[in-house]
N, C-alpha and C positions, 0 to 999 in steps of 0.2 A: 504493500500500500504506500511507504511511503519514497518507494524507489517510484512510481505510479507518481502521486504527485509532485516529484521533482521533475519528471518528464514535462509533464501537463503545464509546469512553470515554465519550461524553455520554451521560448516564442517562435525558435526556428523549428524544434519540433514538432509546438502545435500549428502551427501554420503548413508545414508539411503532411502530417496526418489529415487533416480537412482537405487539402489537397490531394492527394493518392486514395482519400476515401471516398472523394467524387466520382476519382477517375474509375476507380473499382466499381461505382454504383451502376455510371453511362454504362460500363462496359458489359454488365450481367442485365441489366433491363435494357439494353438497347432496341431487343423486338420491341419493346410497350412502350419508349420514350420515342423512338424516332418518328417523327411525324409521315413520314412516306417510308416504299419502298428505295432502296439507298440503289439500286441500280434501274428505277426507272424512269425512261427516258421520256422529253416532251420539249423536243428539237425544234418547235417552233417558235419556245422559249427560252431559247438555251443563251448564255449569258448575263439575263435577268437579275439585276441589284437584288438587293437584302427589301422584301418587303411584308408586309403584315403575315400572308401564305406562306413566303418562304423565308423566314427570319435572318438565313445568312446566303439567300439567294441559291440562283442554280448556275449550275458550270456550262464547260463546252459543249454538251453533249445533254443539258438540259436534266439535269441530276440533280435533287435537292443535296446543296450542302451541307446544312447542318445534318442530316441521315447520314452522309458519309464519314463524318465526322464522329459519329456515336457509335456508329456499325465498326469505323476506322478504331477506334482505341480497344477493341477487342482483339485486329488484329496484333496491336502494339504489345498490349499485355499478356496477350499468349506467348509471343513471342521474348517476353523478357523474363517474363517466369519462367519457361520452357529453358530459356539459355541459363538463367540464375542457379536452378536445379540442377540442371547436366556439370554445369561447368563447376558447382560448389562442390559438389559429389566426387568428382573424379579430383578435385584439387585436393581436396578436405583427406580422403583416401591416400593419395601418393604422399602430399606433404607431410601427413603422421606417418605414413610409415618410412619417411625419410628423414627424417627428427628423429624416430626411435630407437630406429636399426640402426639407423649409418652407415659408416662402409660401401659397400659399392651399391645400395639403392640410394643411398645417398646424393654418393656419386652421376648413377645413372637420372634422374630424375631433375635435380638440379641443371646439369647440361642440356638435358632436354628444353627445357624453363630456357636456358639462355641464347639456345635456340631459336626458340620462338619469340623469343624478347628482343631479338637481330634485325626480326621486319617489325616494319611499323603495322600494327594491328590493324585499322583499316584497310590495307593494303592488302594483306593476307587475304585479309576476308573475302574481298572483291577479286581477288586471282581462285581462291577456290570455289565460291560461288559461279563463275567465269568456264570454272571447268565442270562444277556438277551439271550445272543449268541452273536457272533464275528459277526458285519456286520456294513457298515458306518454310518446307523440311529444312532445305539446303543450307537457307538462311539459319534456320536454327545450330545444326550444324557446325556451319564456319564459325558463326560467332562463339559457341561452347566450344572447338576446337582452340580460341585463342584465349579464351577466356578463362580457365583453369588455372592457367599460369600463376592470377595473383594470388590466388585461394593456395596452392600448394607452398610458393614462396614465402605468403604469411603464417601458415597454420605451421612448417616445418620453422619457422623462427621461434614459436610462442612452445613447441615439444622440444624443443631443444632445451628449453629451462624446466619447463615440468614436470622431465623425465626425472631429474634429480632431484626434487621435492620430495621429505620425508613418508608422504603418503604413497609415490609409485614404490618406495622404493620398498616399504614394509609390506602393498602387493606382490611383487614379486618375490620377498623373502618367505610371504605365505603361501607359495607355490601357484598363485594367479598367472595362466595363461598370458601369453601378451596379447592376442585379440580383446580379451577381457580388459586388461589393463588399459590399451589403448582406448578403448568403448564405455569404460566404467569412469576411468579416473583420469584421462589425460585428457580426452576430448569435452568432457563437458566444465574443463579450466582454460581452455584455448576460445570458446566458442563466441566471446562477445565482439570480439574483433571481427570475426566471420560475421556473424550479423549484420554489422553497419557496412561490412564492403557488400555482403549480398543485395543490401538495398541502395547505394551507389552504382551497383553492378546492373539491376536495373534500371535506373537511369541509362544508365551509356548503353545498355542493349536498345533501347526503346530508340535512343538516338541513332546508334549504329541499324537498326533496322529501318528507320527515316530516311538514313543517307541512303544505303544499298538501294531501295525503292526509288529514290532521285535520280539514280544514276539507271533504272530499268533493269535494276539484280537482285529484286525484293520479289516482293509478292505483285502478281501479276493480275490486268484488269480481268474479270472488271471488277476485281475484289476490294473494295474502298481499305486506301492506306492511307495514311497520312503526307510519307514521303513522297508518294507518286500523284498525290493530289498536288502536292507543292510542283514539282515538275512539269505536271498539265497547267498548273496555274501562272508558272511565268512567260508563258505566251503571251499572258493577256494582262500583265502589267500594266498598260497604259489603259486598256480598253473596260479591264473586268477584273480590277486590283483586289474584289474581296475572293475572288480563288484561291490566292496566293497566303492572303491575311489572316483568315480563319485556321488553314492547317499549319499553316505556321504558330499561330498562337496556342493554338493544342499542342503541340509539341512541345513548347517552349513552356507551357505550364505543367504539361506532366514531369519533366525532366525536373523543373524548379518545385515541386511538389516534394519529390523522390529524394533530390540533392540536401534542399531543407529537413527531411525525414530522417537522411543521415547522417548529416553534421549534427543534427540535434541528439541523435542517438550517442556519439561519438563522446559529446560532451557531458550527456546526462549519464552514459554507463563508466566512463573512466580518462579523462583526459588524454591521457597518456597512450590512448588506440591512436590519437592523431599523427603522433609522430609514426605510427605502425604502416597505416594506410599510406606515407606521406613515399 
């Protein structure tokens, strides 16, 4: 309770929560919230300003926007949950057991990590996506494919210390398994750190799945995205600027929703994760 009201007092966290708890609401009621169907079309009003009917107007192709936009953060969120899971999972795994064991999984896992820390992450992404093919698995994929790195580098930093804590070490002199050990008593003293980067980590997936769809390596129409709305929308920058303004502004506020969520976290559970994550 009172770890609960210290949160509730940070302003970036509760501004964050209100935030990511909207975005989670659009995303599960969007059949009931959207006012239309998000891909039907009515081309003889295609471009149409934001008006009473269509509150944030229709696109090129005569699409209510705000439906794509509600339909669209479903994509975003599947998609960053989806990458937060796989890629927590597979870091959280390698990094403890390369903290504990040492020696050559150590070895090997870490070079892995540095590996992959050679290209710039965006980049990866869009070269393997490039070569799957453009579709939302793929996207998932790439992104958990680069995304494990910081989960494994941070979680083998924080077992590196907690292996020799009085408590693993009186586990293992009562004969405890090291899976146990790892699972009982090392993992859930590593785990806060993990938290706030998993909800950062969403962030930059929602982002990083924005970009790829910008670029035509996201999720493909007529599936409303956010990214790929941005992309149809700067065509018509002069002509029809709220294409551009509305999935822009979703993004930019789920991201700032997410980023507030986790800095708030960062400082309400322990200061000293900042310099972890940094």
């Amino acid at each position: 309770m009172k770890n609960l009201k210290r949160l509730l007092r940070n302003f970036a966290f509760t501004s964050g929560l209100l935030l990511t708890v909207t975005l989670l609401l659009i995303a599960l009621l969007a059949p009931l919230i959207a006012p239309e169907d998000p891909n039907y079309q009515d081309t003889a009003r295609r471009l149409e300003k934001p008006s009473r009917q269509h509150l944030l107007g229709l696109d090129d192709l005569g699409r209510d926007v705000l439906s794509r936009i509600v339909w669209g953060a479903r994509v975003s969120l599947r998609v960053g949950f989806s990458v937060v899971i796989i890629a927590s999972l597979i870091g959280v795994t390698l990094g403890a057991m390369a903290g504990y064991f040492g020696g050559i999984m150590d070895v090997l896992v870490m070079r892995l990590c540095d590996i992959l820390l050679a290209f710039p992450g965006i980049l990866l992404a869009i070269a393997l996506v490039a070569v799957l093919g453009p579709s939302l698995n793929n996207v998932i994929l790439a992104l958990a494919t680069i995304g494990w790195v910081g989960y494994a580098r941070l979680v083998r930093g924080q077992v590196l210390k907690v292996r020799e804590m009085e408590y693993v070490t009186a586990a293992r002199a009562l004969g405890a398994r090291s899976p146990r050990v790892i699972v009982m008593h090392v993992l859930p003293n590593v785990i806060n750190p993990v938290i706030v980067m998993a909800t950062l980590g969403l962030a930059g997936a929602i982002l990083a799945e924005a970009a790829l769809s910008f670029l035509g390596l996201g999720v493909q129409p007529p599936t409303p995205s956010w990214g790929a709305m941005l992309t149809a929308g700067r065509r018509y920058l002069g002509l029809a600027n709220h294409l551009a303004i509305f999935p822009g502004a979703a993004i930019m506020l789920a991201v700032m929703g997410l980023n507030f969520l986790g800095d708030g976290l960062i400082d309400a559970l322990d200061p000293k994760f900042r310099k972890l994550l940094r």
